[in-house]
C-alpha positions in Angstrom: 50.2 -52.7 51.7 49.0 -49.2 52.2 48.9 -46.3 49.3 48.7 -47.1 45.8 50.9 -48.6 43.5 50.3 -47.4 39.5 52.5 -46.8 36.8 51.1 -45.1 33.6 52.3 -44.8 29.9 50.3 -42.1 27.5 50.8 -42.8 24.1 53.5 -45.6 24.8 55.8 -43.0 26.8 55.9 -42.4 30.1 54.7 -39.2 31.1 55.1 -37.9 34.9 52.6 -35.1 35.0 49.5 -37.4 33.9 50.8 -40.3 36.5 51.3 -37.8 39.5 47.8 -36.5 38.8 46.3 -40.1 38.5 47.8 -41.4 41.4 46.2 -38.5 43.5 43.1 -39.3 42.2 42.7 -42.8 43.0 44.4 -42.6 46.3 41.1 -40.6 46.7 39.0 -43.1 46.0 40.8 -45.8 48.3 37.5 -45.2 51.1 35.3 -46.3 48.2 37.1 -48.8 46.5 39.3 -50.2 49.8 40.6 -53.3 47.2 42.7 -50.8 45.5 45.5 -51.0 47.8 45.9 -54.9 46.9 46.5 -54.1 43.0 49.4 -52.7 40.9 47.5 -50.6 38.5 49.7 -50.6 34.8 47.6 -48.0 33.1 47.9 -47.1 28.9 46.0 -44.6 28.0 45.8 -42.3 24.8 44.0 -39.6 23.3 42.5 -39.7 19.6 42.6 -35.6 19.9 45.1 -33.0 21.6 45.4 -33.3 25.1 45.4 -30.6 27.5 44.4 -28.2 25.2 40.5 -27.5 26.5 38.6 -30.7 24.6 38.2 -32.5 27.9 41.0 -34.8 27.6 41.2 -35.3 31.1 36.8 -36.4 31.3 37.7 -39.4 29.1 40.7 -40.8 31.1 39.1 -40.2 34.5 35.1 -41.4 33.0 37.7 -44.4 31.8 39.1 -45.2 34.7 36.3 -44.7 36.6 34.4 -47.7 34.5 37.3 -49.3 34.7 37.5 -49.4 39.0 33.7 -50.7 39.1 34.2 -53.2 36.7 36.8 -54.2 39.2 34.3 -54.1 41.9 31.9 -55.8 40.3 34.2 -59.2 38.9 35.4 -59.1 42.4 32.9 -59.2 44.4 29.4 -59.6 42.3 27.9 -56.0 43.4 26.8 -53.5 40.5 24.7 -55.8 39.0 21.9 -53.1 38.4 23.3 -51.3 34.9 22.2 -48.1 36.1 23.6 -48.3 39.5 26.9 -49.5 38.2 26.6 -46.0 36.2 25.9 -43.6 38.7 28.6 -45.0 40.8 31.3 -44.9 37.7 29.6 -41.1 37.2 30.0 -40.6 41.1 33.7 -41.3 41.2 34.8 -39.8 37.9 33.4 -36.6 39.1 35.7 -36.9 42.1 39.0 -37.0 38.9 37.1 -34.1 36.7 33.5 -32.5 36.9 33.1 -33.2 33.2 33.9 -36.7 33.6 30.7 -37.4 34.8 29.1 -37.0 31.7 31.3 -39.1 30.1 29.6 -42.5 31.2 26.7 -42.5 29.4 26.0 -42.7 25.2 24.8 -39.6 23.2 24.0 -37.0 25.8 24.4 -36.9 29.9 23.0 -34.2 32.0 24.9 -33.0 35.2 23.7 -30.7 37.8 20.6 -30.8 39.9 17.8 -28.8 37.8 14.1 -28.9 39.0 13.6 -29.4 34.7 15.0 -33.3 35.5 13.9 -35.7 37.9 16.8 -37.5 39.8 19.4 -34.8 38.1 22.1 -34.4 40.8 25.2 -32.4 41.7 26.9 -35.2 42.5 26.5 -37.9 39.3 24.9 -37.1 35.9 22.3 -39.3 34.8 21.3 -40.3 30.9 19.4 -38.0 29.1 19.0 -39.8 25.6 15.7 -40.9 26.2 14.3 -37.2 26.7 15.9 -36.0 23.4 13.9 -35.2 20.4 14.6 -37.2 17.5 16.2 -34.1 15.5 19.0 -34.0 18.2 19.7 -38.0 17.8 22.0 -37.4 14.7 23.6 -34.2 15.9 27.5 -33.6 14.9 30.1 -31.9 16.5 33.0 -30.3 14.6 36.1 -29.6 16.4 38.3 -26.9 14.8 42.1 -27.0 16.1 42.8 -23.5 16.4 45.7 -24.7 18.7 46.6 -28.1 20.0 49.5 -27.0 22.4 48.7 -27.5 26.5 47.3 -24.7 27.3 48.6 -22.3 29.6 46.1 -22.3 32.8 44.4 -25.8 33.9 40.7 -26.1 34.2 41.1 -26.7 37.8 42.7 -23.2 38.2 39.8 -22.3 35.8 37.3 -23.5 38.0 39.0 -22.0 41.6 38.9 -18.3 40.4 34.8 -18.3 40.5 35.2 -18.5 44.3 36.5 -15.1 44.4 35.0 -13.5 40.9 32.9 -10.5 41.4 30.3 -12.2 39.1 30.0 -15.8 40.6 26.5 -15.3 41.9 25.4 -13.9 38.6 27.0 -16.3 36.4 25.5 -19.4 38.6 21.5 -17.9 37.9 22.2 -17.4 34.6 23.8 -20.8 34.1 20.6 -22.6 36.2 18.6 -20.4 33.6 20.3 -21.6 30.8 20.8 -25.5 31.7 16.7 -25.1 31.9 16.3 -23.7 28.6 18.7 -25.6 27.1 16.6 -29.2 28.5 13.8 -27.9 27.2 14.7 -26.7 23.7 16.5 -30.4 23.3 13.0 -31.7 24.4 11.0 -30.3 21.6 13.9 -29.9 19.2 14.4 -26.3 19.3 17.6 -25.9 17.2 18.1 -21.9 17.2 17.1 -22.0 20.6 19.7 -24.7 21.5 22.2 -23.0 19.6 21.2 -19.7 21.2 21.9 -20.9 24.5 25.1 -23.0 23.3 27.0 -19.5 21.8 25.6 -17.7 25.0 27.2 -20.0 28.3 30.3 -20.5 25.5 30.8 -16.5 25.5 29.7 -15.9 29.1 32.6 -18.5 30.1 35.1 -16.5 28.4 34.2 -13.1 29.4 34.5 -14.5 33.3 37.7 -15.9 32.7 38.9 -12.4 31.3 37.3 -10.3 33.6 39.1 -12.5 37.0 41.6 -11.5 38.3 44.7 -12.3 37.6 43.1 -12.1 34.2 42.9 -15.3 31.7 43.3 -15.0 28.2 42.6 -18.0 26.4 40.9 -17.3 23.1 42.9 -16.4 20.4 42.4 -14.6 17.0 41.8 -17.2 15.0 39.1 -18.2 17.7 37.3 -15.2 17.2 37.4 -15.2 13.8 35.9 -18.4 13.3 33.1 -17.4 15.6 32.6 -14.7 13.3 32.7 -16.4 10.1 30.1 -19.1 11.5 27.6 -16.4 12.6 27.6 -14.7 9.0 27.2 -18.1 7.3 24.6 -18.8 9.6 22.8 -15.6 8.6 23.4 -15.9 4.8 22.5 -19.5 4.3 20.2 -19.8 7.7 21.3 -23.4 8.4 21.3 -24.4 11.9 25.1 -24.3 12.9 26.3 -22.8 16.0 29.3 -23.0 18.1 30.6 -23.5 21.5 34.2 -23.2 23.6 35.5 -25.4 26.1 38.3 -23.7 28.3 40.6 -23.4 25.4 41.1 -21.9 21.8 39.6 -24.5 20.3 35.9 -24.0 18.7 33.0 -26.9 18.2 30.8 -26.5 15.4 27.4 -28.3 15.8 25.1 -29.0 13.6 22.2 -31.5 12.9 22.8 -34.2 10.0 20.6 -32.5 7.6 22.9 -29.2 7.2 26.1 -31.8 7.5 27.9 -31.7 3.4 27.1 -27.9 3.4 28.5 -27.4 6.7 31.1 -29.5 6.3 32.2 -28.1 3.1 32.4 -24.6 4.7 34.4 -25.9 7.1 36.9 -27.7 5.3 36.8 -24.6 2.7 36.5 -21.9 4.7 37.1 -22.5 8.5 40.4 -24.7 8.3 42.6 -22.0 6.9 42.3 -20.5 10.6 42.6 -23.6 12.2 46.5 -25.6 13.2 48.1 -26.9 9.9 44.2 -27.1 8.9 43.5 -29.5 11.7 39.8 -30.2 12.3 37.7 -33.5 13.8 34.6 -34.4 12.1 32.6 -35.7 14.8 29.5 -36.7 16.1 27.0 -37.7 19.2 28.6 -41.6 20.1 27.3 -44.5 21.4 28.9 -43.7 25.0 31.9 -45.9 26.6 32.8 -49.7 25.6 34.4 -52.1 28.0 37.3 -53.5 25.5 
């Protein structure tokens, strides 16, 4: 037949952008999965968040589809039979659609990029990570604060191709090997402050590479910083362990164990939401991974 033939429909409506993109991506894949080019893919997809807008909209449709292409494999033609093979290869190929992807395979929390902390950690797949965590971490939460849920301006992607020309890429790799080390470690033996530590730190060194490239890229906005603000004071007046993070948006995640979660939660809902879009916010919380519908 030769290429691929897909149609897709997000949130009922057709939507050219996300089927252009899609396509691309599994046309990629066709060396891997030759059977593709025998199908008509009819994908529906939709979002229980805003997409676009830096909260790694595009890790759950390609992690999706990924699962979705070795499942295909395996009915067809009985291979993937080991679980955890059939999960490094869905990790494999939804890196290929969006680095963060990868993570997205596997329940609670993934760990992607070869670290000498983790045996069998790779650059290529993530690998599960659960079984390593203390027990405080099992119950963490994560709340997302909409500070805006429009598309935002520059795409991750474009994000991600102005580090091989930043001034500070071979700083900001060391310190991120640092960190990822620190960061296993602290998860290990339950180190909340330290987690949070490093958490605030890569979220803020991120940012300050992305508006310190050039052309420059501004994607924080005032509200952002005022939340971070107002989460670091009520972290130092109440000392609860609550810390945030960014993703490459405007949009802040507040995490925080289960222990700390009405008090948190009420300062959120009280305090927090009156910067956030029309008081938009997610109460959410480490998941039991993908689920084959």
């Amino acid at each position: 037949m030769g290429g691929v033939s897909l149609s897709l429909l997000f949130d009922g409506e057709k939507k050219d952008s996300f089927e252009v993109r899609t396509k691309s991506y599994v046309e990629k894949l066709i060396t891997i999965f030759p059977f593709i080019e025998q199908i008509h893919f009819d994908i529906r997809t939709r979002n229980s968040f805003p997409h676009s807008s830096g909260i790694a909209s595009s890790a759950s449709g390609m992690s999706a589809l990924a699962l979705c292409l070795c499942s295909l494999e395996h009915e067809l033609f009985d291979t993937l039979d080991s679980d955890d093979l059939f999960r490094r290869k869905a990790s494999f190929v939804a890196r290929l659609g969006s680095g963060s992807a990868c993570r997205s395979i596997y329940a609670e929390v993934a760990l992607w990029g070869r670290t000498g902390s983790a045996e069998d950690s790779s650059d290529q797949y993530a690998i599960p990570f659960k079984e390593h965590l203390h027990e405080s971490i099992s119950n963490f939460r994560d709340a997302i604060l909409i500070v805006n849920s429009k598309p935002k301006t520059t795409s991750s992607s474009s994000g991600h191709s102005m580090m091989e020309t930043h001034p500070f890429a071979t700083t900001r790799y060391e310190s991120a090997r640092k960190n990822l080390h620190q960061l296993i470690e602290a998860l290990r033996i339950g180190d909340l402050m330290r987690i949070g530590q490093v958490c605030e730190h890569e979220a803020l060194t991120l940012h300050a590479l992305l508006m310190s490239s050039q052309p420059s890229i501004l994607l924080i906005e005032p509200n952002t910083i005022k939340i971070l603000q107002l989460i670091q004071e009520f972290r130092k007046t109440t000392n609860n362990p609550v810390f945030f993070t960014i993703d490459a948006g405007p949009n802040v995640h507040v995490l925080y164990p289960h222990h700390v979660a009405v008090e948190v939660e009420s300062f959120i809902q009280d305090v927090l939401s009156v910067y956030c879009e029309d008081g938009a916010w997610i109460n959410d919380q480490i998941g039991p991974g993908p689920i084959q519908m």
